[in-house]
C-alpha positions, -999 to +999 in steps of 0.1 A: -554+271-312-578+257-289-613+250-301-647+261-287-679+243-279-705+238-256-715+207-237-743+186-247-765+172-220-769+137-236-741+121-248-737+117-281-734+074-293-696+060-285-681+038-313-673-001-311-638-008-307-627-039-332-617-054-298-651-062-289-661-074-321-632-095-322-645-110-288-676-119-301-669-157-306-706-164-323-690-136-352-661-158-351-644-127-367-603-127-376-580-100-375-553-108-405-517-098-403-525-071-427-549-048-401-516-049-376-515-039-338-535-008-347-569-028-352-583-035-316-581+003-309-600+015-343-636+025-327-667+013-355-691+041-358-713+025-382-714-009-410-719-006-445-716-037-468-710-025-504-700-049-535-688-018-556-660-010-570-655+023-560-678+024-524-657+054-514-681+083-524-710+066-506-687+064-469-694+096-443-665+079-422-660+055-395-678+028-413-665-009-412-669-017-447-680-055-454-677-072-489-676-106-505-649-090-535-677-098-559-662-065-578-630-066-569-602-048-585-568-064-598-558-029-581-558-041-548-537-012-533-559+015-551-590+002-538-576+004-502-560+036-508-599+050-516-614+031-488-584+051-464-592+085-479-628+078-471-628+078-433-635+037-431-624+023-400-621-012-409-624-038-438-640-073-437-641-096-458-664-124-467-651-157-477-673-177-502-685-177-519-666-153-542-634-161-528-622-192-509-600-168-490-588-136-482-565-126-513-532-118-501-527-090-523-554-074-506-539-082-467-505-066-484-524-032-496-540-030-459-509-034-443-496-010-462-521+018-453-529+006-417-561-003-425-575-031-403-585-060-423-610-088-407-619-118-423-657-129-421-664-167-417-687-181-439-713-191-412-717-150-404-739-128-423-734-093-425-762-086-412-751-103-382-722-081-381-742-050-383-765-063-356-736-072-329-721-031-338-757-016-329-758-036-299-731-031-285-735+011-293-766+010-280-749-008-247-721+018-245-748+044-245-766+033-217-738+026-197-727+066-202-760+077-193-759+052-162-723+072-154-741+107-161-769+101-136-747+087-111-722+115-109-748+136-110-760+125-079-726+123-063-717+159-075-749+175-057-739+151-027-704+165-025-721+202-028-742+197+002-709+188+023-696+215+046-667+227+025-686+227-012-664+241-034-634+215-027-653+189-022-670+192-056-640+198-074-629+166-060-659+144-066-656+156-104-619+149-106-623+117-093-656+110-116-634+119-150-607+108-136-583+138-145-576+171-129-602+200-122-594+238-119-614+268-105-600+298-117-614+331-097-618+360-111-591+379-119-571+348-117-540+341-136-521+312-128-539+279-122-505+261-113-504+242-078-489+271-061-520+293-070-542+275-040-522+286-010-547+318-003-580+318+013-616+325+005-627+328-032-597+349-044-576+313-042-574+292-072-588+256-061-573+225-077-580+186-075-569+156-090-547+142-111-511+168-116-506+179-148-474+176-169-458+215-174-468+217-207-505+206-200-510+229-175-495+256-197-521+250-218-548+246-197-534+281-179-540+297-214-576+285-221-589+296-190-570+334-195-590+331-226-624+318-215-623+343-184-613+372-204-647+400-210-659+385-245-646+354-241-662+321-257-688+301-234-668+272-239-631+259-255-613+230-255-575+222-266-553+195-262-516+192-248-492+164-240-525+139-244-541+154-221-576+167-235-584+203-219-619+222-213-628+253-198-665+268-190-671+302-175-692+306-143-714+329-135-707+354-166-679+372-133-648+364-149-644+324-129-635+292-150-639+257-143-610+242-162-609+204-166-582+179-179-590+141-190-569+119-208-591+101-224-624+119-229-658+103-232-689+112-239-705+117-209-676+139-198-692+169-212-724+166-197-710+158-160-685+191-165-722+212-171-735+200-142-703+204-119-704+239-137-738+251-130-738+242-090-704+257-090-718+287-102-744+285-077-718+278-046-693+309-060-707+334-079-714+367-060-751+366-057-773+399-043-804+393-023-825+405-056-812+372-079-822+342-090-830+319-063-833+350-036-853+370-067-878+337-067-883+342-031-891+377-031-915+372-060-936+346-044-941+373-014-958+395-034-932+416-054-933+423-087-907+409-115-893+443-119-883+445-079-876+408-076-849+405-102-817+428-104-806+457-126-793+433-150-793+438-187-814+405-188-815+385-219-848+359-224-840+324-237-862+304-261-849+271-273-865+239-286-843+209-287-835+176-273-809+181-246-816+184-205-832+215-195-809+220-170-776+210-184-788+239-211-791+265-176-757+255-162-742+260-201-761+292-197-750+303-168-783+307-145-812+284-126-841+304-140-854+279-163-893+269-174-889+236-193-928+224-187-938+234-222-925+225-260-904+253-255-877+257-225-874+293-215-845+305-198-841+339-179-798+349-182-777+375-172-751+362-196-757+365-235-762+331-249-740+315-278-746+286-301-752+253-280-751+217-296-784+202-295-803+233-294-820+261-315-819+293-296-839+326-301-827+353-278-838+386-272-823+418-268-809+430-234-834+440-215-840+459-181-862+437-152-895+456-162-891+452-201-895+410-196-928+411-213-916+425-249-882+404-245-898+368-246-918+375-275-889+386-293-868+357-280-899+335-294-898+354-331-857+347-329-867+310-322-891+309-351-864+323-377-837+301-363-860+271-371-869+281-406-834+290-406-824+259-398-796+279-376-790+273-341-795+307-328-810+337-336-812+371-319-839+403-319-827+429-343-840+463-353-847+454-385-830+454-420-809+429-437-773+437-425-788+440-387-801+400-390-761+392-392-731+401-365-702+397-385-684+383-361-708+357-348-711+349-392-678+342-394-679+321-363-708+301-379-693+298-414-658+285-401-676+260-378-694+245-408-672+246-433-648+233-410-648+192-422-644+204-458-611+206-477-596+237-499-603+221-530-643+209-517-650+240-504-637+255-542-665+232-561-694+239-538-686+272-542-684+269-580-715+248-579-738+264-560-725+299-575-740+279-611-774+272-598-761+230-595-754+227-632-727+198-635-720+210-666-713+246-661-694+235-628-672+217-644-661+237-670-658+267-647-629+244-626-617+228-659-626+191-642-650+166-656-686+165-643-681+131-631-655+146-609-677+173-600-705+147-588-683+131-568-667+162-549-701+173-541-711+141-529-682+139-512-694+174-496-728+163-488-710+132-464-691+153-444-716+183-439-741+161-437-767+186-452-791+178-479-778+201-507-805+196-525-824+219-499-831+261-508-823+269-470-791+247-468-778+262-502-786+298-492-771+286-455-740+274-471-737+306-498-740+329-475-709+310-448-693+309-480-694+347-490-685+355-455-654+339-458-646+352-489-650+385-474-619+375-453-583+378-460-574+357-429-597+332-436-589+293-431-612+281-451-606+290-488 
């Protein structure tokens, strides 16, 4: 099933592929036989040097893990075995002054569970290690910004040309290097043969072809994304091709996208390919948005400027672009000058990465006024929330939650956590965080307990030890309860 999400407009911090640090001849790091062929692809998402025995509880994942073996096991393979189950990336080890070398019972247990395996000179701290990783993250991030702004500027370049559409579609083809789709309205097959009509009734394609079971896929998730209801955004992948779809314009068109290898930045160049799509396509009247700004500055009111709508008032508070928020939104009417950016959208907002969102009820042109302050009280709860979006209700506790939209939220962050984790956080937050009650309610030992819900902490990456994350995390965990179809349980 394909996934949804929503495009951030800054993206997130790449890993560090082994390969670089490998390269780094002041490291003078060594890849032994036991990491095998699989170690210059691993990407490093963070360093943690640990002289434990057991440093597995303490790893969120993607860590390379340095040590000297000053704890060592005789249990080579069981170490490793813990370190895999983890999430770490990679293993170094320091020689001396511990060990004079890297024991070979410990290269044998990496090999065994394709875990890379470097060996640290004596000459390189670990601090130097950590030091090279941030670097070189902190390099990969700038360089995707760099490729963000540039395409932005190429994208609004290609949209000024005298056929728009195509040649925007592809400008951002070319910039992910992939294939891009615009599905109309009422549009069902993006295959090659779909383009051959005229005008914006014609599906429009560029790129890279797909293989018949990508664009199968990709076929699919835009059906799905176009469809009334459908989510803002989804994602799937097929034949190694990684697939996205974003609605435009809230009238039934997609922008699909296919990359096979996607980056960071990809998400944030598809927005804005998205958004001036939407501008170049979508069935505008007179009475809209940039014609609705127009008329306003000539002296008509709000209520005459905009159209019929419903209307729905944004307030979010975040650290994303403004207007990569809009284009994920759907619509140009956007007031980022204060704390808060205020949006004006015919489409009704979901959950966006990066952002909090309060949004108000629909509302008709000449109800604005009472709209934003209730899309600023929405804000306000979905801060002390700590949810990323809230929306005006009447009033009452069952009004405050859509059930559907609660289930969405509860699957989505319960999502990294296994049957058997989700069990003891359910045990132990339903026992007030007694260890001791926890454990003998799953017949376990409390040790074990400790360990599970650290283990939960890690991948949620919520302080549990916080009243709004526990009720948060009751409550997602009620909801599925309350679900016989549920995946999570």
């Amino acid at each position: 099933m394909p996934a949804t999400s929503s495009a951030s407009a800054t993206p997130p911090t790449p890993g560090v592929e082994l390969a670089a640090l490998l390269a780094d001849r002041e490291l003078g790091l060594r890849a032994l036989t036991g990491a095998g062929e699989r170690a210059p692809a691993v990407a490093v998402h963070a360093v943690h040097a640990s002289e434990m025995a057991d440093p597995s509880p303490y790893l969120l994942g993607g860590e390379l893990l340095l040590t000297a073996g000053a704890q060592l096991e005789a249990d080579a393979d069981a170490y490793v075995a813990r370190l895999v189950a983890a999430g770490a990336a990679a293993l170094g080890f320091g020689v001396a002054p511990v060990y004079e070398e890297v024991p070979p019972e410990l290269a044998a247990a990496c090999a065994r569970h394709g875990l890379p395996l470097l060996e640290v000179p004596p000459h390189t701290p670990f601090t130097a290690v950590a030091r090279t990783v941030w670097r070189l993250m902190a390099e990969a991030r700038t360089r995707e910004l760099r490729r963000v702004t540039e395409a932005q500027q190429s994208l609004a370049a290609a949209a000024a040309r005298p056929d728009p559409v195509p040649a925007l579609l592809r400008r951002l083809a070319a910039t992910l290097g992939g294939h891009a789709t615009l599905l109309p309205a009422g549009g069902q097959d993006p295959g090659r043969d779909a383009g051959q009509g005229t005008g914006q009734a014609a599906t429009r394609h560029a790129g890279r072809d797909l293989p018949p079971e990508a664009a199968g896929a990709l076929a699919a998730l835009l059906t799905r994304v176009g469809a009334p209801g459908g989510p803002a955004t989804a994602t799937d992948a097929s034949a190694g091709w990684q697939l996205t779809a974003y609605p435009l314009g809230g009238e039934g068109q997609v922008l699909g996208v296919a990359v096979p290898d996607r980056t960071p930045g990809d998400h944030a160049i598809t927005a804005i390919a998205a958004v001036l799509l939407t501008l170049l396509t979508t069935h505008r009247p007179a009475g809209t948005e940039a014609g609705a700004l127009t008329r306003l500055l000539l002296g008509g009111s709000p209520a005459e400027a905009l159209g019929p709508g419903p209307w729905h008032v944004v307030h979010a508070r975040g650290t994303g672009d403004p207007q990569a928020l809009a284009a994920a939104l759907g619509t140009v009417l956007v007031d980022a000058r204060g704390e808060e950016v205020r949006l004006l959208a015919e489409r009704e907002p979901g959950p966006l990465p990066g952002w909090r969102l309060g949004v108000s009820a629909p509302a008709a042109p000449g109800a604005l006024a009472g709209a934003e302050a209730q899309a600023r009280r929405a804000l306000r709860r979905a801060e002390a929330a700590r949810a990323p979006l809230a929306r005006h209700t009447a009033g009452g506790l069952d009004a405050l939650l859509d059930p559907a939209e609660a289930l969405t939220h509860a699957r989505e962050l319960l999502a990294p956590l296994a049957p058997e984790q989700v069990r003891t956080l359910r045990a132990w937050l339903a026992h007030h965080g007694s260890w001791d009650r926890t454990a003998a309610a799953l017949g376990v030992h409390r040790n074990t307990v400790r360990q599970r819900v650290a283990r939960c902490t890690a991948l949620l990456g919520r302080d549990l030890d916080d009243p709004d994350t526990r009720m948060e995390l009751w409550f997602a965990l009620r909801t599925l309860d309350r679900q016989d179809n549920s995946p999570v349980t």
